[in-house]
C-alpha positions in Angstrom: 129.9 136.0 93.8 131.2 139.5 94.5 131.6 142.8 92.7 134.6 144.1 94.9 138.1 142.3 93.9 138.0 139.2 95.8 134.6 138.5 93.3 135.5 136.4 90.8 134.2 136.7 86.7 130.5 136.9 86.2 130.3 134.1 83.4 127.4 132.7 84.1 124.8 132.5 81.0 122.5 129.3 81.9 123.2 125.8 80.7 121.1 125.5 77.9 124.0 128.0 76.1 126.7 125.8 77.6 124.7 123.1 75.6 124.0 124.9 72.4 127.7 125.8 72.1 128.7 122.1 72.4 126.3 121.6 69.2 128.1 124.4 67.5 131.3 122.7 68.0 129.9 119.4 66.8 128.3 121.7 64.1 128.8 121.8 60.3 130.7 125.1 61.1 134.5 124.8 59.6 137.5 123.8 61.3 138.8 127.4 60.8 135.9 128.9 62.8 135.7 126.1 65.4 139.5 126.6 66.0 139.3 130.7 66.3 136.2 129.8 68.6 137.9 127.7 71.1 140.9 129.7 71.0 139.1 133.3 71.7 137.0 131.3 73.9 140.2 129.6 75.6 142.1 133.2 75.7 139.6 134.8 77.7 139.3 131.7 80.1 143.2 132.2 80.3 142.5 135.7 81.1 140.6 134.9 84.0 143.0 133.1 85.4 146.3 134.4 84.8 146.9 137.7 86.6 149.3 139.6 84.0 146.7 138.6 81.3 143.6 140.4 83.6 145.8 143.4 84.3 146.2 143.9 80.2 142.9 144.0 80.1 142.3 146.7 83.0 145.2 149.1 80.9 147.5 147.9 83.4 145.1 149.3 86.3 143.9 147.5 89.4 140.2 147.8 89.4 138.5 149.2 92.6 135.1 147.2 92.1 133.9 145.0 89.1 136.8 142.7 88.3 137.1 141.3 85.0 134.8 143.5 83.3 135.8 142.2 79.7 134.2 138.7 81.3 130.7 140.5 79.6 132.7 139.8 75.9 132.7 136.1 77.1 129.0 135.5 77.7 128.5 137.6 74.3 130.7 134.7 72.9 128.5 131.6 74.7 125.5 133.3 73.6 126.6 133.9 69.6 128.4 130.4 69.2 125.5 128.8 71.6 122.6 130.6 69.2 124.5 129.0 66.1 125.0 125.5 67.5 121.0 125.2 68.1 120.4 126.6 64.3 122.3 124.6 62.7 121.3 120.7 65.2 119.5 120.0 62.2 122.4 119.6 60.3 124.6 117.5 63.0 124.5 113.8 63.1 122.7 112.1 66.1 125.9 110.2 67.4 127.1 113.9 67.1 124.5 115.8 69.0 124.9 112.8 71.8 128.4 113.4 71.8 127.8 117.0 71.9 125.3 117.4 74.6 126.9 114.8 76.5 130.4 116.6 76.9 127.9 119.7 77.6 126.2 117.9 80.6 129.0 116.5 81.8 131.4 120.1 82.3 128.0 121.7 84.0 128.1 118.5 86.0 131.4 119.8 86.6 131.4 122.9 87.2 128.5 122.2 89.6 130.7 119.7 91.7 133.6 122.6 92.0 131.1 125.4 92.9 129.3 122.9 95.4 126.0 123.8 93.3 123.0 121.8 95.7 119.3 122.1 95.9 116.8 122.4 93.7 119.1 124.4 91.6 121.4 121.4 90.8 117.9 119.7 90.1 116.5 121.8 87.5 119.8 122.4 85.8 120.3 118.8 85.2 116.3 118.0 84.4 117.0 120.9 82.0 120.7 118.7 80.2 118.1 115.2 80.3 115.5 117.2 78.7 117.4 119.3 76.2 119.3 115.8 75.2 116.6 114.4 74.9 114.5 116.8 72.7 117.7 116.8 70.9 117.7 113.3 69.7 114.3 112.5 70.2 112.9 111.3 66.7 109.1 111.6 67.2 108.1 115.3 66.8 104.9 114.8 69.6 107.9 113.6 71.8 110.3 116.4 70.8 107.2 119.1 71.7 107.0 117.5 75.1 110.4 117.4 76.1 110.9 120.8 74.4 108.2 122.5 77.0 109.7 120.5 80.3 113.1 122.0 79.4 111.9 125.6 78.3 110.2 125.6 82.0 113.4 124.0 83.5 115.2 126.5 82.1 113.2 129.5 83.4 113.5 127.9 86.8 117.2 127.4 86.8 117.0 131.5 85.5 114.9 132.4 88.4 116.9 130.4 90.9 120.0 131.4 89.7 119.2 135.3 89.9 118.0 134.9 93.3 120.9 133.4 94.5 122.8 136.7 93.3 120.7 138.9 94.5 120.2 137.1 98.0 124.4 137.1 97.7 124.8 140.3 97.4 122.2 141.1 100.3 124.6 138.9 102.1 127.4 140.9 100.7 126.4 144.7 101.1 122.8 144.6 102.8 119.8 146.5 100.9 117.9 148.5 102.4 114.0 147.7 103.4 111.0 150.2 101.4 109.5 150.7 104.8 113.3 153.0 105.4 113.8 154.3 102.1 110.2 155.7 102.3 111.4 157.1 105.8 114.6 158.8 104.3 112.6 160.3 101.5 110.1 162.0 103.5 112.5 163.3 105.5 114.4 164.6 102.3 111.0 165.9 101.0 110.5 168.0 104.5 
């Protein structure tokens, strides 16, 4: 929401890895790796949060701009255990992938309520759990294809939406600066 220090950690990676690292967690992954997951995972969350924690991770600095720039190790984290969880669905019972994609939906639900997510925004991100749930569990392949496409697009729109709203915040925030006047400084540089 900001890159000065009253921003708070850019950990936003799209739903669909929220999703696919509740599938790795219902996974056939050991109990060893699902334990070290949630804990690094867990840590870092901690880290956000707790001040000492953040300022171990600056060397003891205050940063100027970009707080919580280890929060880029995070979304490396959803990404890599989200990628896994979707490789290995085959593998996962269906009361497990329910389970899974359920407690998925329901901390973007969440997470949506707290950040007072609205709009279309809020629509497409929860077409995009309903679809992605479905597709899931869905046991016709024809039907799995279907629901497949509707959340791939849902998914590009929640993308698109979702990096328009950061860039129109940061607009909001520092103010960029039209073509029409950077054209205008640049001749005047050139003359």
């Amino acid at each position: 929401d900001s890159i000065t220090n009253a921003g708070l950690p850019s950990i936003y990676c799209g739903s669909a890895v929220l999703l696919g690292t509740a599938l790795f967690f219902a996974g056939r992954a050991g109990r060893r790796a699902k334990i070290a997951a949630g804990l690094l995972l867990g840590g870092l969350l901690l880290s956000f949060c707790v001040p000492l924690l953040d300022r171990v991770w600056h060397v003891f600095q205050v940063p100027n701009w970009f707080p919580y720039r280890y929060a880029f190790g995070y979304c490396g984290l959803l990404l890599f255990f989200g990628y896994r969880g979707v490789t290995e669905c085959a593998g996962i019972s269906l009361a497990r992938k329910f389970g899974a994609l359920s407690a998925g939906c329901a901390v973007i639900a969440f997470s949506a309520a707290i950040f007072k997510l609205n709009g279309l925004l809020a629509w497409s991100t929860a077409g995009l759990c309903v679809c992605a749930a479905l597709a899931v569990t869905a046991r016709r392949a024809s039907a799995r294809g279907a629901l497949t496409i509707t959340a791939s697009v849902l998914l590009a729109v929640e993308l698109a939406l979702n990096a328009n709203a950061l860039a129109a915040g940061l607009d909001r925030e520092f103010g960029y600066q039209s073509n029409a006047s950077y054209r205008a400084f640049q001749m005047q540089l050139d003359a």
